[in-house]
N, C-alpha and C positions, 0 to 999 in steps of 0.2 A: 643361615639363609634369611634374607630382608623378606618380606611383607608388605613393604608398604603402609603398614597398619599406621601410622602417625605424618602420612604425607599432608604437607601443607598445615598441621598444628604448629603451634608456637609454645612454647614452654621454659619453664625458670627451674633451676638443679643446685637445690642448696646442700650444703657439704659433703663436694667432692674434695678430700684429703691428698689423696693420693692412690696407686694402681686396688689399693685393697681394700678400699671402701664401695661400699653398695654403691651409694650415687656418684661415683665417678663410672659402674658399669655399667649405670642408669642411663646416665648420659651420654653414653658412647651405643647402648644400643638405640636409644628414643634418637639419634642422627643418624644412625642405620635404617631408623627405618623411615627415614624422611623428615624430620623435625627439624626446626631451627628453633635453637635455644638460648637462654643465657645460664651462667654460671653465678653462686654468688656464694662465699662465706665471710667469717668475723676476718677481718684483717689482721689477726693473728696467726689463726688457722690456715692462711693464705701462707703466711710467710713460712709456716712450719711445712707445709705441701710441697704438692707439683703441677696445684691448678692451672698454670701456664702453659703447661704441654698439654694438658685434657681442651683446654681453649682452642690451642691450634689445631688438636687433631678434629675437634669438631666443629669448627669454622665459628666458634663463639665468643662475643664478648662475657668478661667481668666485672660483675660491678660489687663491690666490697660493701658489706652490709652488716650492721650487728642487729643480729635477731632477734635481741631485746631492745632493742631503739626503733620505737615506731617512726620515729625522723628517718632512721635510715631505711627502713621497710617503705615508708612513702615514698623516697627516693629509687628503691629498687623497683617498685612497681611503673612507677612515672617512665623512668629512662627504657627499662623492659619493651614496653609498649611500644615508646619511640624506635629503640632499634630493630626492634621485632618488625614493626609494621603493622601494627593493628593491636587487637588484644589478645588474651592469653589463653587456652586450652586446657593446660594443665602444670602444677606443680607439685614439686617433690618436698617433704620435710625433711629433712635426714641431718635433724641439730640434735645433741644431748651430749651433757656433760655434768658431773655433778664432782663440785671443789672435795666435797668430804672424802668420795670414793679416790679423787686424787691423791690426797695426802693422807689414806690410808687411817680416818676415822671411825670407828664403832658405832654398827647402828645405835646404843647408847648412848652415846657420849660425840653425838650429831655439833656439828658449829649450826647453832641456823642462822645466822644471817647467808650462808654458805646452801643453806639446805632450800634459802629462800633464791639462793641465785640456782640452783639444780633447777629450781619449777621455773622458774621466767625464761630459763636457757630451753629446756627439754621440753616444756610444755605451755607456757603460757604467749610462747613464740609464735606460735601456731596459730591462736587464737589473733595474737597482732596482725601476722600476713594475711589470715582472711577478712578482717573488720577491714583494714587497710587495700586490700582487694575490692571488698564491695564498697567503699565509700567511692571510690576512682571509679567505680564500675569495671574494673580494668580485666576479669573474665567474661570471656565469651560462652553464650548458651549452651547446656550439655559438656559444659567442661568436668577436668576431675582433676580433686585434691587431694592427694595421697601422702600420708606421716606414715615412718616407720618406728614400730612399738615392739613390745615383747613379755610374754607371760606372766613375767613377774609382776605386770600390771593385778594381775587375780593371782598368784599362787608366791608363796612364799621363796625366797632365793636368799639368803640371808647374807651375801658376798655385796647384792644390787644394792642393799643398801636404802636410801633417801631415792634413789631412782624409779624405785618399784613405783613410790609417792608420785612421780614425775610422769610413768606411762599411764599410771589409771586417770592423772587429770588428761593430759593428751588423746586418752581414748572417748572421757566423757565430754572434752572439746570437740572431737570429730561428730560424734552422734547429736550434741545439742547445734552446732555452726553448719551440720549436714543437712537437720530441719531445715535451719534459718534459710542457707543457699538452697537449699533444693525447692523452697515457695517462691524466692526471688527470681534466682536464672537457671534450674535448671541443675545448677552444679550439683555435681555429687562428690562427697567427702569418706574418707576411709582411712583405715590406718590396717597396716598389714603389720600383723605379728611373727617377725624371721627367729628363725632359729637362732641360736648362737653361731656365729660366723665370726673368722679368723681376718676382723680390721683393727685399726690401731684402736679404736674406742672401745669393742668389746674384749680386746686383749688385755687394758687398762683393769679391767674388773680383778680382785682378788681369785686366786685358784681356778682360773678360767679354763686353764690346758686340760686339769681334771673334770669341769662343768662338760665342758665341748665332746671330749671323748663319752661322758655318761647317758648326755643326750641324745649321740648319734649310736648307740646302744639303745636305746628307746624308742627312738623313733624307726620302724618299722622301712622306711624309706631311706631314713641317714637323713642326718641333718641337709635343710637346704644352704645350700650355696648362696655367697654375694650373685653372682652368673644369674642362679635360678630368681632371687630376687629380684634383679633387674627385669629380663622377662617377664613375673607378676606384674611389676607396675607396668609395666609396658602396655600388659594386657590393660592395666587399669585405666590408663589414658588413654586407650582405644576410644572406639565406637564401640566395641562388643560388649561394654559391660555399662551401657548407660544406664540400668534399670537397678544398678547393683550403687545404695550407699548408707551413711551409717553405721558403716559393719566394722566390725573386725575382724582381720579375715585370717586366719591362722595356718600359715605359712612356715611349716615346722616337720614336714616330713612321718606325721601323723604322731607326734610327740605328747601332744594334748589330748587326746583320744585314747592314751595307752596306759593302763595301768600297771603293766609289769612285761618286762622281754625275754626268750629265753637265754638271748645275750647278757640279761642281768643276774638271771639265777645262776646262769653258769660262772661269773663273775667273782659270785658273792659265796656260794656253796664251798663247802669244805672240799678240799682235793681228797 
């Protein structure tokens, strides 16, 4: 059931992959509930996709951007505007990738020029779109910025790797750019912490199938869903939640909260 919650906003939906990633269910509900938006990823991640059917089903342009190139970031906000018809409401971050976790490096024995590309990809991206945002002016008052993050920012995950590195700057990008926007226009910034969810990027991780199953043991709720994350942000780029930013909002099916389940003891206990 639509809402209407997002009639008449305008918004940007960075890395939609394909059916199983968060921001492509982003996307499809934020034009459910009235938004016209654009689409944009690295023109690689385009080609490995099926952002061209998520376009057409939501009556949106593409514009191919790499989200460490502020040249292309000024490019995506400029045209944005133009196609949109004004300025922008809200965006989504939904970039991270990290080369070591691909080629299966030791937290140890890190490449970092590699671990330097994981921060500029996962995190210092984010910081680009919004400097690049406000120098265009190109949001509108009471807008909202939403990155999606994950716990391994604060708690140990030893699979995440050089990533874990990647969400605690992204989180302490949203709280210091949430100040800055929130004196300027109003904007409010957040980054929502999802559970482990079954996309091509968190399936990428080492021993994920085991992570996924031990979390939604933990979590008192079950893990959230890509679904349910979409609705978060949904909610986020509302109007209902103008008063809410800086945060991180942990979106984990009460995962973070819980110190032991009796799904785990039963688990773990001798038969």
């Amino acid at each position: 059931m639509a809402y209407n919650l997002l009639k008449g906003k305008r918004g940007i939906i960075s890395g939609a992959l394909n059916e199983e990633s968060i921001a492509w269910k982003v996307a499809l509900k934020a034009h459910e509930e009235g938004a016209e938006i654009v689409l944009t990823n690295a023109p690689l991640a385009m080609r490995m996709g099926e952002i061209n059917k998520l376009a057409e089903t939501c009556n949106a342009q593409i514009i191919p951007a790499d989200a460490t190139s502020v040249e292309d970031i000024e490019n995506l906000f400029s045209k944005s505007t133009e196609i949109l018809g004004g300025k922008i409401d809200f965006v989504l971050h939904s970039i991270g990738m990290s080369p070591n976790i691909r080629k299966g490096k030791e937290y140890g024995d890190l490449n970092y020029e590699w671990f330097q590309k994981t921060l500029d990809i996962s995190a210092l991206s984010f910081h680009k779109m919004m400097a690049v945002a406000e120098k265009q002016d190109a949001m509108n008052e009471w807008g909202s910025i939403v990155a999606l993050s994950y716990i391994a920012a604060q708690r140990v995950f030893p699979d995440y790797t050089d990533m874990s590195q990647a969400k605690a700057v992204l989180e302490s990008i949203a709280r210091n750019y949430g100040y800055r926007f929130a004196k300027l226009k109003n904007v409010r910034v957040n980054t929502i912490s999802q559970s482990p969810t079954m996309t091509t990027a968190g399936s990428g991780v080492g021993g994920f199938d085991a992570f996924f199953e031990y979390a939604n043991k933990m979590s008192p709720l079950g893990n959230a869903s890509a679904e349910d994350c979409a609705n978060y942000c949904i909610m986020m780029f509302s109007d209902l939640t103008r008063k809410v930013t800086m945060q991180n909002l942990m979106h984990d099916g009460g995962f973070s909260s819980t110190g032991i389940t009796e799904d785990i003891v039963e688990m773990i206990s001798p038969k």
